[in-house]
N, C-alpha and C positions, 0 to 999 in steps of 0.2 A: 811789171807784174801783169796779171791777168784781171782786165775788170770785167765786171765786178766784183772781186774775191776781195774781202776785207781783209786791212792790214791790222794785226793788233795791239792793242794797249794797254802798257803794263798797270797803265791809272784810269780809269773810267769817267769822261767827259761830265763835266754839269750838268750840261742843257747841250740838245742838239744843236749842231753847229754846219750852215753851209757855206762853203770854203768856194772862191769865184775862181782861185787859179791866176795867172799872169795873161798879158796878150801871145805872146811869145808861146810857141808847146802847148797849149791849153788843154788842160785837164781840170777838171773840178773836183770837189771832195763831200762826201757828208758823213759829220761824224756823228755817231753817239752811242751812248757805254761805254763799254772798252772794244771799241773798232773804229775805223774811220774805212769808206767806202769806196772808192775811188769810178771816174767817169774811166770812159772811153778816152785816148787822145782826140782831142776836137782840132787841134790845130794852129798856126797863127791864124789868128782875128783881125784879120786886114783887106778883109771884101767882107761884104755885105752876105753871099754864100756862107760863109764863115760864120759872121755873127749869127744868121739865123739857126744853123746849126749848134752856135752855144747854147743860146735862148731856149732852143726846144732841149738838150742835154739838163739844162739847169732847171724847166720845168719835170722833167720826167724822171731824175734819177731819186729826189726824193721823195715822187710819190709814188714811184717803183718799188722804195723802201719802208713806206709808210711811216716815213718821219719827217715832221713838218719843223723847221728850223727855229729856234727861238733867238738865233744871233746867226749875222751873216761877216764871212772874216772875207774882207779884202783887201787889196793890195797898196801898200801907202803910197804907190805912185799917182800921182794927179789925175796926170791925162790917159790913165790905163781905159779902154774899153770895156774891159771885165769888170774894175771895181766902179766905173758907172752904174754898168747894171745892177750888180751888185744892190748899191745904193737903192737905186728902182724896186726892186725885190725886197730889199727892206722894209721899206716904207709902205709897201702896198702890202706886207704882212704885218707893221704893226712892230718889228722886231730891233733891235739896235746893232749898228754896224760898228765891226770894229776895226782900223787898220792895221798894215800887217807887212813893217819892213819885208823884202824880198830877201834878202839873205839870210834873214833870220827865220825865214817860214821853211827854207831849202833845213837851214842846221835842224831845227826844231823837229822836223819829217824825220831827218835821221835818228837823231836822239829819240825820238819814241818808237820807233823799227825794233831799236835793240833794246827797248824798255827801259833808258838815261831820261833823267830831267835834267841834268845839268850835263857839261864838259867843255869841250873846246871845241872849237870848227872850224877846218878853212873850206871859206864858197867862196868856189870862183864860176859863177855863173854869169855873166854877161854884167851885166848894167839892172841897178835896183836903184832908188830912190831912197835916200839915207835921212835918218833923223835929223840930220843937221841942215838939209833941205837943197844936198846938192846929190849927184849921183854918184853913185858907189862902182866899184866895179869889182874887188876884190879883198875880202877881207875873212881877220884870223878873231873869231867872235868866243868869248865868254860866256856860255849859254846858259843862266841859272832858273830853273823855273820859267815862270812865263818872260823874264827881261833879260835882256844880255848887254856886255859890254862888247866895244870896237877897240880891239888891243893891238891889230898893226892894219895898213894898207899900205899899194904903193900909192905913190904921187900922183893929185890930179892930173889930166892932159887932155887938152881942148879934144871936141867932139862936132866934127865940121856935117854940120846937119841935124845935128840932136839925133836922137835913135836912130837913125838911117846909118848912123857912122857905126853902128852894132851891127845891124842886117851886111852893110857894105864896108869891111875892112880896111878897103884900099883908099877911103877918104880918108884914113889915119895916115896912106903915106904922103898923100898930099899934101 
């Protein structure tokens, strides 16, 4: 889409809401009423260039909008770059942070596009960080409201470097 042209929503947010985005693609969000705002592409977050380019994106977009976050969503992966800061950003406004499986943040994006809180979804988006606290890569989710269930995937398969075997494919043939 075009940012910053808000997406809209068929159900109007509680409390404004700023969304950190993945490291991977990064984009960030702020939502509140019925719209959620979307950044610029900032990029993968993997140089220092990068990071300070989120940084300044994640200050600016919401005071671009004149909406100060009262929850910050990020991403349940651990060692994500984004939901550190995240965190940082939280705490330094006082606000509560909440995680936010990655495949479930992909279905949930869609399902509020077309005005759904519930349905089904397959995301097959790379590698997320799964409730059950191993990585995900591929799955057909249950979306009801804010929780959803994990009703198929395929089979786990080693990952020779941890993320790196995402960026670089060809450590999967080896």
């Amino acid at each position: 889409g075009y940012a910053p042209e808000p997406v809209a929503l068929a159900r109007p947010l509680v409390r404004p809401v700023l969304a950190m985005g993945a490291d991977m693609k990064n984009a960030i969000a702020v939502g509140y009423g019925n719209r959620v705002v979307l950044s610029p592409h900032v990029g993968d977050l993997d140089t220092p260039e990068a990071l300070e380019g989120f940084e300044q994106v994640v200050g600016a977009l919401p005071e671009f909008l004149g909406k100060s976050p009262a929850v910050v969503a990020v991403d349940a992966h651990p060692d994500m770059q984004s939901a550190a800061f995240g965190r940082r950003v939280a705490q330094a406004r006082g606000v509560p942070v909440v995680e936010v499986q990655h495949h479930h943040a992909h279905a949930v994006a869609c399902l509020a596009e077309q005005g759904q809180r519930e349905g089904l979804a397959l995301v097959m988006d790379g590698t997320g960080w799964g409730d059950d606290g191993t990585v995900w890569g591929a799955e057909v989710l249950a979306v009801e409201g804010t929780g959803f269930r994990r009703l198929a995937t395929f089979e786990p398969v080693p990952l020779p470097g941890g993320d790196a075997a995402v960026r670089e494919p060809a450590r999967q043939l080896v």
